[in-house]
N, C-alpha and C positions, 0 to 999 in steps of 0.2 A: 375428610381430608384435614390435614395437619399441619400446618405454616409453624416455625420456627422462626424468631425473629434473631436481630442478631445480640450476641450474650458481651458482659462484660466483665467477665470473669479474667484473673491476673493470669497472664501469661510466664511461663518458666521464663529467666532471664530476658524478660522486657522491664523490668524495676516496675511492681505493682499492676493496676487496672491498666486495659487494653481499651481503647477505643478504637475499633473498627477501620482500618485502614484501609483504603482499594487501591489509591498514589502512593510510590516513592519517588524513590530521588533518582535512581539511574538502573539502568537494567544489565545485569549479570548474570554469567551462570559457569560452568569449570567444564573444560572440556581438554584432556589433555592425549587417549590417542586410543583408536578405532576398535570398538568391542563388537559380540555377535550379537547373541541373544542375553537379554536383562536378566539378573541373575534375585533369586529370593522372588518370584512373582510368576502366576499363572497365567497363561496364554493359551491355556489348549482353545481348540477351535478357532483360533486368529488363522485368517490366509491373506493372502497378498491381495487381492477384493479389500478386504475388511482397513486392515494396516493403511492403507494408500486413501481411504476413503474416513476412519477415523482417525487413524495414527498408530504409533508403536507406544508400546510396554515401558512403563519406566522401572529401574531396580529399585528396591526397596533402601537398598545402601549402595548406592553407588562408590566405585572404585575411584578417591582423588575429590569425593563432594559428601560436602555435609547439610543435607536441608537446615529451613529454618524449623523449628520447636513445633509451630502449628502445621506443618503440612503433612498430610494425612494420604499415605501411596494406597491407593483402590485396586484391589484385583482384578483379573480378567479380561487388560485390556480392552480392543474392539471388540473381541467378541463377546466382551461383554452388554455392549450398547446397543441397545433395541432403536434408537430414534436420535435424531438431535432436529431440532428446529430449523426454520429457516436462517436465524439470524445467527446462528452456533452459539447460541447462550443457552439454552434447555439441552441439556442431556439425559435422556430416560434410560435407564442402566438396569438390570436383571438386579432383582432386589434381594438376589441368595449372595453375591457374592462377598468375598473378603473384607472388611477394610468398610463396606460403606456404612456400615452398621457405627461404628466409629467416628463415620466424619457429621460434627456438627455444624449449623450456621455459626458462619463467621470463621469459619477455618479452610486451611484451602486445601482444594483436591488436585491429584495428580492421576489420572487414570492412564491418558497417553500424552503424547506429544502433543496433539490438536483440543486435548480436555483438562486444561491445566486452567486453573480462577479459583478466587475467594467466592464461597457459595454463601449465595445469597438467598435461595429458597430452596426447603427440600421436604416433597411430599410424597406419598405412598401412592401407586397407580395402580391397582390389581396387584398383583405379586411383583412390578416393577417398583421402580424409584427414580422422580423426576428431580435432577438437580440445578438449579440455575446457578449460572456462574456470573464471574464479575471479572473482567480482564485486569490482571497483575503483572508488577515489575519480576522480572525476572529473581532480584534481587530478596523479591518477599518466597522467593521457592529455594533459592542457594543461598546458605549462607560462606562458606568457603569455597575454594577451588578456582581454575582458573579455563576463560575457553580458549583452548590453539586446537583448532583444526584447521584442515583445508578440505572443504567441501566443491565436490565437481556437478556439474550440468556439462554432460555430452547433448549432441543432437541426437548421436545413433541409440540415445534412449528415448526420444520422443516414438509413443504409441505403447511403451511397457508399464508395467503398474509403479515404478518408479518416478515416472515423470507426468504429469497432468496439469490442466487448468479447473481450477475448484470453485464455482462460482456460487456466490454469497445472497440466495435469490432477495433476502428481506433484510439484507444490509444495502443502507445507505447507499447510493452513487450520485453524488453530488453535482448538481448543474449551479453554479453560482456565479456571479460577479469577478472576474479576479482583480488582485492587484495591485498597482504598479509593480510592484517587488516578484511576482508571479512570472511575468513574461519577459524580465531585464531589459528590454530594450521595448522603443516604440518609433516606427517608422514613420516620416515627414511626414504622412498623409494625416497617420491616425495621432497625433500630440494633441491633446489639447479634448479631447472627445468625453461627452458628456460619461457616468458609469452610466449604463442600464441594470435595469431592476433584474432580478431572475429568480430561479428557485431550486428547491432542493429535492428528488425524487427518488424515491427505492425501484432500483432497477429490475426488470423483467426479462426472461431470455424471448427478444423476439418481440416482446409485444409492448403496450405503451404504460410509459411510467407512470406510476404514483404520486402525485404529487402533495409535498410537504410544504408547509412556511420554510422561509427562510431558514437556517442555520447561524450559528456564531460565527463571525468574520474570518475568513479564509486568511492567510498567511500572517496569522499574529506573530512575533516573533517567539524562539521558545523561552518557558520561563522555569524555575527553579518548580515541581507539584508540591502543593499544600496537600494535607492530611483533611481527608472527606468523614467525617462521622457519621453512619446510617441509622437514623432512628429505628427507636426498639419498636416496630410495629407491624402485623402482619401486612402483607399486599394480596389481593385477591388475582382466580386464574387471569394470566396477561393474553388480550387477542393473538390470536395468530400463532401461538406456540405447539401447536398441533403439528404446523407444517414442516417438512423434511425437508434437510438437508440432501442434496444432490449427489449423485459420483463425481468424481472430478471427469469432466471432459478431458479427453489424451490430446486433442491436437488441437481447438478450435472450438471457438465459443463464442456466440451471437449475445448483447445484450442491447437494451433499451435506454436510453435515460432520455423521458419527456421527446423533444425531437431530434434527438440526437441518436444513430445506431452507433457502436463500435463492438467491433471484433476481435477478438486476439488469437492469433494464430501462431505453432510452432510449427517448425520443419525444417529440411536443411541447410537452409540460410540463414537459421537463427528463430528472432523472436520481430513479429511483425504486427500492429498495433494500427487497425483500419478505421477509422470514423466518418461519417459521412451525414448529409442532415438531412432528413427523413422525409419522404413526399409529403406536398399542401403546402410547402413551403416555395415564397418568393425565392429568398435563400437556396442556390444550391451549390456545395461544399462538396470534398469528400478529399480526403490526403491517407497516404498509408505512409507509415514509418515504420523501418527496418532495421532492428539493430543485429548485425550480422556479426554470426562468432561461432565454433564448433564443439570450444569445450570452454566452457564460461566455470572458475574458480573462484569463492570467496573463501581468503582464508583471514580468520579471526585472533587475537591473543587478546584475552581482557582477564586478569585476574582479579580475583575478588578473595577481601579475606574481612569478617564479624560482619560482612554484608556491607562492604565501604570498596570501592573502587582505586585499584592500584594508580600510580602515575601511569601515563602516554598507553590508555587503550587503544583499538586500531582493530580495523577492518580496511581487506585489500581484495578487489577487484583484479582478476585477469584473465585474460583471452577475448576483450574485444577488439575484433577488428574493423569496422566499420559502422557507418552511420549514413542510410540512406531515406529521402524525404521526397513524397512525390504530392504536390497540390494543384487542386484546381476548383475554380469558384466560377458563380455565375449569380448576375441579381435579376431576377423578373419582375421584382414594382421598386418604388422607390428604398430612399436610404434609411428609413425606418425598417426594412427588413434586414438590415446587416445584425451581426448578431457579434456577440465578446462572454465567451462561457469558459468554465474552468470546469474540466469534468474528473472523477474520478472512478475510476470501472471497479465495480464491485467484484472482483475475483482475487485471488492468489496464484500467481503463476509458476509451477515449478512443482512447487508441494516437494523435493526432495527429501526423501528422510536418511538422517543422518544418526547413527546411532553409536555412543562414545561411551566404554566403561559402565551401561548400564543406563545411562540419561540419553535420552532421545529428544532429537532438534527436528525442524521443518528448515529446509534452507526455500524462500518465497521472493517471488517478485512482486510487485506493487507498479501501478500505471497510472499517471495522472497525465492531463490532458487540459492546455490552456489553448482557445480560438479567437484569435478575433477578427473579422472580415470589417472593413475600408471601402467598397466600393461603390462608385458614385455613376449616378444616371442610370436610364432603365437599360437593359440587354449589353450590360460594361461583364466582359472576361476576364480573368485572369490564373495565367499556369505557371510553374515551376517547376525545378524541381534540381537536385543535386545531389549528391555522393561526397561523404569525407572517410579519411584512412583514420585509425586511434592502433597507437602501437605505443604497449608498455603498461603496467599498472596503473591501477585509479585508486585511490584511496589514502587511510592513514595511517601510517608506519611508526611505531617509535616515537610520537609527536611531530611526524615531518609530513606535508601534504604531499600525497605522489601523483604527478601530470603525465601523463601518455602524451607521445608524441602526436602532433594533428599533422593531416594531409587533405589536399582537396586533389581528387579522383575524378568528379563530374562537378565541375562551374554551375549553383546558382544563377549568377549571370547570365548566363551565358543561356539558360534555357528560359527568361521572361518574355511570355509572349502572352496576346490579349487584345481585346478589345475594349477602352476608357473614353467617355467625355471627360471626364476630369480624371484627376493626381487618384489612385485605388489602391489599395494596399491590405495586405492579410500578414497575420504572425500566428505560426504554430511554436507550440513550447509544450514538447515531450518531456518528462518525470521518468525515471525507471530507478526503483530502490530494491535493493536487494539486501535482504534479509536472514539472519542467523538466530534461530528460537524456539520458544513453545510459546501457549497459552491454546486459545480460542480460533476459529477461522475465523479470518479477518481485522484482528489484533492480536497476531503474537508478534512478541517485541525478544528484541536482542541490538545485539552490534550489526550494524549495516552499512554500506555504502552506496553513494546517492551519484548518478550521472544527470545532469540536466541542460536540457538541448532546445536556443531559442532561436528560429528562421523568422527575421521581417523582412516581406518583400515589396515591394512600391514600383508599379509605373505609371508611368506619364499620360497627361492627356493626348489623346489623338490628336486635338487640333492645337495640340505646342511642336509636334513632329516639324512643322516646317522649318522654324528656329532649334529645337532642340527637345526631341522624345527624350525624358530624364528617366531611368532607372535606378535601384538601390538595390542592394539587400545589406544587412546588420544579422549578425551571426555572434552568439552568446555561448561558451560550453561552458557548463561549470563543475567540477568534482565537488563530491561530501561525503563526509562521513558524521556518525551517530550513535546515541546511545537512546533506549528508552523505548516510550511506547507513544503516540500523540492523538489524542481521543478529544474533539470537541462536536461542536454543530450537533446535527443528525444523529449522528453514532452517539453522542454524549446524554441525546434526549433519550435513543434509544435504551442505553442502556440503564438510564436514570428511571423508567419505566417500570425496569425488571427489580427495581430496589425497594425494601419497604418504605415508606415514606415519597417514593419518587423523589430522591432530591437530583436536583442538579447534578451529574456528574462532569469532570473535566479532567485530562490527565496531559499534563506537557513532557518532552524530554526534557533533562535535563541539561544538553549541549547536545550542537549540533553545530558541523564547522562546515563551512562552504568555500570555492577558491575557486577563481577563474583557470580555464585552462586556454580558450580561445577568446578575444571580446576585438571584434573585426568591423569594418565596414568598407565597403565601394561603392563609388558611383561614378556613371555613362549616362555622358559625357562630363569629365571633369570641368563644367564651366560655370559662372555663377550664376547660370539663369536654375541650373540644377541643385549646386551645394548651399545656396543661399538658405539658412535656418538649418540647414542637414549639420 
């Protein structure tokens, strides 16, 4: 066996020696309007099995883009790839074909859509070829061109090879701490509450998590990525890269993180996001959120020209229509069982492939997931639940933020019901980012737009009911939008693993813009025995 480490040898038009770069500065790519099949590159044996499960062909010269210098197009797309790992960084590729012969460490490959990274190890398996990648900006694979498409998610594609859940079995799913900045608001009960400790786990379908240390701190804000240099050193086989990558699931998908299940489920109502906290626990939890839509649109314009980003890129969100939220909690010993977790589900929702001039995209959903339960004394209930309208675009236009109209359909309020010795309270805060790109599963990066949805709810203790049972809820919407890729904690360790040297890796957006669309509160009864600190 043969490890290659990485070379520093001058690159054509980068002014002299190259040090090994895996951050840039923002993610791009040119997309300007809908082709068939990739033109200059072989795909025989690819079928719609294969495509959906690794991804599509990319052209050798695409029509309207000009790679950068070092990127090196692989023949044979999927069907060329024998295996990819659990974490989608090893890809074991048929060692006859085009193009690999060619690619050296430290330059980056492009085989499909879902196997796009700066290779960081590449060794000979029998007549295969394992190649580990390194997740890249968009911008280190195009250097000109510009993305405008509008990419579609119908419903009445969920269950064809077009649409699926891909899930990521030895990528990260993060149980952490979140915060403040994570939930936007914090209900009268819960201000003031110590953090609790938590941790970090690689998720399992079904069964219990893995548990890791700690990760780097959740919601840093983003910063400008610094340039990572990889020592010249080989790394030996890494555990675990034996294991395969999965099909995508078409409708429905169970995973694990530590004591936490969630589900994500598609079907005609849209896209539906279960969590619920797992027996043996005092703690019981369980809310589903519903984001309901028929034909969900992301369409993008971001051009790029020498690999620098034009003025006012933008990703726009449209077709949803609703937001529905349904919770209910119960505690069996005391208040050391309440729990405050940020989760992120290791899957990709959508997997659409998009395919433009010859360059092939993944349009992906992304779900996170912040909890935190409030409630006080033993056998205290609490349920909810509510319905809002969103009518009109999300996203960013031109440099202008675009707000959808809000509506409330089912009252919050109006559905708190429970049983408290004391003031109890929970806040769910749903993530859903949607995404335009290549690379790896589980980090491909592009332009994206961000919906974030935060419910606190609070009631009163039983025994203030005679003067005055108080209820709340505080309701947060926010729009975003982005550029980039964002890789720290877990995923950063992870992938820092696969590199010679194991250093550190870390990779931020560059921007990332965020805007309220709703930021609400009420409370029953309006008197001061209730709003007093509210």
């Amino acid at each position: 066996m043969t490890l290659r480490s990485f070379p520093a040898a001058p690159v054509p038009g980068r002014g002299g020696t190259r040090a090994w770069v895996v951050l840039a500065t923002v993610c791009c790519l040119a997309l300007v309007a809908c082709s068939s099949t990739p033109r200059g590159t072989s795909t025989s044996g690819e079928t719609p099995e294969l495509t959906a499960r690794y991804g599509q062909s990319p052209a050798k010269d695409p029509s309207g883009f000009t790679y950068q210098p070092d990127v090196v197009v692989v023949d044979g797309g999927a069907a060329a790839v024998r295996s990819v790992s659990g974490d989608g960084l090893v890809w074991t590729i048929d060692g006859g074909v085009r193009g690999l012969g060619d690619l050296d460490v430290g330059e980056v490959m492009f085989l499909t859509s879902r196997a796009v990274g700066r290779v960081a190890a590449k060794e000979r398996v029998g007549g295969d070829v394992a190649v580990t990648l390194v997740p890249v900006q968009p911008q280190e694979v195009i250097r000109d061109g510009r993305i405008k498409v509008d990419a579609a998610i119908d419903v009445a594609d969920i269950g064809t090879d077009s649409i699926g859940i891909q899930e990521i079995p030895d990528l990260p799913g993060t149980v952490t701490t979140p915060d403040r900045a994570d939930t936007d608001l914090r209900p009268v009960s819960m201000r003031d509450r110590g953090a609790r400790r938590s941790t970090t786990v690689f998720a399992t379908a079904g069964g219990a998590g893995v548990v890791r240390e700690p990760g780097l701190r959740a919601g840093a804000p983003a910063r400008r990525p610094a340039a990572v240099t990889v020592p010249q050193q080989p790394v030996g086989k890494i555990a675990g890269s034996d294991q395969k990558l999965p099909s995508p699931a078409k409708e429905k998908l169970d995973v694990t993180l530590n004591d936490w299940g969630v589900t994500t489920a598609l079907d005609a109502k849209g896209l539906t996001v279960s969590v619920y906290r797992k027996e043996g626990s005092h703690l019981k939890f369980g809310a589903d959120i519903t984001l309901g839509f028929k034909t969900l649109r992301l369409a993008t314009d971001v051009a790029l020209t020498a690999g620098t980003i034009a003025a006012n890129p933008g990703a726009v969100l449209h077709g949803l229509e609703s937001l529905e939220v349904k919770l209910q909690a119960g505690l069996g010993g005391g208040t050391d069982s309440n729990s405050k977790v940020k989760l992120e589900v290791p899957a990709e929702i959508f997997n659409k492939p998009i395919m433009v001039n010859g360059l092939p995209m993944v349009l992906v959903g992304k779900v996170k997931l912040v909890i935190e339960t409030a409630l006080t004394g033993k056998n205290s209930t609490l349920t909810a639940s509510g319905k809002w309208g969103l009518v009109g675009a999300l996203g960013m236009q031109s440099g202008t933020p675009l707000v959808p109209t809000f509506n409330v359909i089912t009252s919050m309020m109006d559905s708190i019901s429970g049983i408290t010795l004391g003031p109890s309270g929970l806040v769910i805060a749903p993530e859903f980012k949607f995404s335009l790109g290549f690379g790896v599963p589980g980090a491909s990066a592009g332009p994206y737009a961000k919906f974030r949805f935060a419910a606190g709810v609070t009631n009163g203790s039983a025994f203030g009911a005679p003067l005055a049972r108080c209820t709340r809820v505080d309701l947060v919407i926010k729009g975003g939008f982005g550029m980039g890729i964002n890789i720290d904690g877990e995923l950063g360790k992870l992938i820092g693993d696969r590199l010679p040297g194991r250093p550190k890796f870390k990779a931020d957006l560059e921007s990332e813009f965020l805007w309220d669309i709703v930021k609400r509160s009420q409370t029953i009864p309006d008197v001061p025995l209730c709003t007093a600190g509210g």
